[in-house]
N, C-alpha and C positions, 0 to 999 in steps of 0.2 A: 293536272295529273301526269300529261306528260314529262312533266318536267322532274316527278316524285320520282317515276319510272326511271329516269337518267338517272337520277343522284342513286338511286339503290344499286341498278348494273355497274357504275362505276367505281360505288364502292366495293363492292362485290371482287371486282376485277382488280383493285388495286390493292386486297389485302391478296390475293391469287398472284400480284405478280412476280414477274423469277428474278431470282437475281444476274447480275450479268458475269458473263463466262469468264473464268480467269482460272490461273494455274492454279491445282490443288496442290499438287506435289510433284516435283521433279528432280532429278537425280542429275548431278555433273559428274565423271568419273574418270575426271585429271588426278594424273597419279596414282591412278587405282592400279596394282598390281594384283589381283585376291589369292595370288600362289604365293608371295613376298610376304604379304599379309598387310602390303601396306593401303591406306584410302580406305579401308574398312572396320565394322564396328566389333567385329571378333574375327580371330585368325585362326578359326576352323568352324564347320560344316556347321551351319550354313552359310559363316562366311555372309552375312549379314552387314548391308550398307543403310543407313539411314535416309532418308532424302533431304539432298541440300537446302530446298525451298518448300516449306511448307504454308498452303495458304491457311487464312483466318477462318477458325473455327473449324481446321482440324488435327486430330490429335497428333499422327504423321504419318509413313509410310516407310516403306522396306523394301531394301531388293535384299533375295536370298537364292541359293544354289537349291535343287532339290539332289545331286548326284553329288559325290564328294570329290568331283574331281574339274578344280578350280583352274581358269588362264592364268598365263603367266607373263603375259604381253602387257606392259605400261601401259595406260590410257585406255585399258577395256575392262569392263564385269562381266564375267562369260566363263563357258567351260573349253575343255580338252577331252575329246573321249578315246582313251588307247584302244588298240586291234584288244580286239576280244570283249568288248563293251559295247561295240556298235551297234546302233537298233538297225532295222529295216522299214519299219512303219511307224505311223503316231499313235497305234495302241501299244506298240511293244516298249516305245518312247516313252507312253505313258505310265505303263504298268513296270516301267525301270528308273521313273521319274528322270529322265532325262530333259530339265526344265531352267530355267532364269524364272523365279516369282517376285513381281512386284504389288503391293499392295496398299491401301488407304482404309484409312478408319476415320470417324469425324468424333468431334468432343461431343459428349454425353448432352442431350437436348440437341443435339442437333442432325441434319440429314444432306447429303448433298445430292446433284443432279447433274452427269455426266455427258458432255458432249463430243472429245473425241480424246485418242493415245497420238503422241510425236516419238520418234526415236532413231536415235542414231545406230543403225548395228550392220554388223557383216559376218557372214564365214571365212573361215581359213581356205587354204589353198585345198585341203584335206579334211576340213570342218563339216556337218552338214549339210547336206544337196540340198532335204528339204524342211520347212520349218512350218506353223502353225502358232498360232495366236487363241490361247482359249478362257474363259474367264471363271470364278464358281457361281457367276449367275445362268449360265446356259451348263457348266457343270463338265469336269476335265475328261471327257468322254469324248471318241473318234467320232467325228461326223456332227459334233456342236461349234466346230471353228469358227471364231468372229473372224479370223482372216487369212488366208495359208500361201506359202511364196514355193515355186521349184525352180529346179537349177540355178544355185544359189553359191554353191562351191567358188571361192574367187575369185567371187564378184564386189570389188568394192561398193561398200558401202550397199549391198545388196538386201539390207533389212532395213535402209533409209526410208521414213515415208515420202518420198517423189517419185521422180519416175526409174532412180534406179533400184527401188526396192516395190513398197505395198504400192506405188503409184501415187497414193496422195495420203493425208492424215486417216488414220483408225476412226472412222463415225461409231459413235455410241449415243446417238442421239433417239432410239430406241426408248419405248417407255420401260422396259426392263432395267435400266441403268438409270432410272431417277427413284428419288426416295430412296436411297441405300443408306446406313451407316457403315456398312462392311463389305468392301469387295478385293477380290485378290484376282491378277492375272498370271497365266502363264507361258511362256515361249520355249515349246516344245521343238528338237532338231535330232533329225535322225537323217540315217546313208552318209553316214562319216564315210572316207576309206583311211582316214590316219586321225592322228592325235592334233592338228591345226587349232589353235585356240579359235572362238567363235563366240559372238555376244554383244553386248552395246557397249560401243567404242567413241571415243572423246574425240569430239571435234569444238569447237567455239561456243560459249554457253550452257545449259543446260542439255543434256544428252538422252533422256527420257523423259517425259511430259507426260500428263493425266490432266486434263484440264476441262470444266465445268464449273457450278457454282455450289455455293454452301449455304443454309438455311436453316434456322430454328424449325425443330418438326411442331406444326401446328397444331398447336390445342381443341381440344374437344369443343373448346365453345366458340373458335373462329371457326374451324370449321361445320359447326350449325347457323354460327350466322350466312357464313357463303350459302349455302343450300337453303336457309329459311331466304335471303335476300332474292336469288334465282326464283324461290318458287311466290315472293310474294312479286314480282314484278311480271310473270306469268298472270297473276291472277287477277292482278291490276290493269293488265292489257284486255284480260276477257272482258274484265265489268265494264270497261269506261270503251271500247271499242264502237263505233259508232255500229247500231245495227243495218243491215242491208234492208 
């Protein structure tokens, strides 16, 4: 009986298991001019890029502007916000959409499971002081930030995840960020003092990353046998338990 017990938990477990982490969608953005209009998929607002590397089983992803006022520096996706635009806070930021949105969807039948953001970015000399990271599963609202960076003004490479930006990769390893077919982030920046383009800048590779795994969402009847398999291998322990 012992041994029924094994075969059922591990079956159990191995129709449960996850798949392994790999890039869902990532953006390279050599060449990207989005004021020229070059490296992108329309040449006005939103100014809409698709992502270079899309993984299997999903449909794809998007970087887009939420403010209509696009960089003009080669080798960045990002904004410019002139004097009289500037936010002061990330609800003013937010209620003036002052944002970078990148996004992922998965193909129809299926679901993915996120484990963390990579990216390359920095403010202008005159760009952003301070910036914020927000997602629509906690909901683009002050005070739901997945991550938030200050004094940030003309710091190379000051929105890199290491240690000269977020310190290390974006964790989303949260049970909120599994099972999604639809999530969208946003990179919110405000306390401009000039117009300095500001955004994810091209370095070697892929320059924004979403990476986690993708899965068929599970059917109604795998998932009763997981829960019938759990509960008959409980029930199997009571009866056959030696008594005291």
């Amino acid at each position: 009986m012992k041994k029924i017990i094994q075969l059922v938990v591990m079956g159990s477990i191995y129709v449960c298991l996850p798949a392994t982490a790999d890039i869902l969608a990532a953006w390279n953005v050599a060449g990207v001019d989005v004021e020229a209009g070059n490296g992108v998929n329309n040449t006005s607002h939103p100014y809409t890029k698709n992502s270079t590397t899309t993984g299997t089983h999903i449909a794809g992803g998007q970087l887009t502007l939420g403010f209509d006022a696009p960089s003009g520096v080669s080798g960045m996706y990002g904004f410019k916000f002139s004097e009289g635009t500037h936010q002061t806070s990330l609800a003013d930021a937010i209620a003036n959409n002052h944002y970078i949105q990148f996004n992922l969807i998965a193909e129809v039948g299926y679901q993915f499971n996120l484990t963390s953001i990579e990216m390359n970015g920095q403010s202008g000399d005159s760009g952003p002081d301070e910036i914020a990271l927000l997602s629509s599963v906690g909901g683009f609202v002050a005070g739901n930030e997945l991550a938030s960076l200050t004094g940030r003004q003309g710091i190379t490479g000051g929105w890199d995840t290491d240690a000269d930006g977020w310190g290390d990769t974006i964790s989303l390893a949260s049970s909120q960020y599994q099972g999604l077919t639809l999530v969208s982030f946003r990179i919110y920046g405000w306390n401009s003092t000039g117009s300095a383009s500001s955004g994810i800048r091209n370095l070697a590779g892929n320059d924004l990353i979403i990476n986690g795994s993708a899965e068929a969402i599970p059917e109604p009847a795998v998932i009763g046998f997981i829960s019938l398999a759990g509960f008959g291998a409980l029930v199997a322990r009571r009866l056959f338990s030696p008594k005291a």
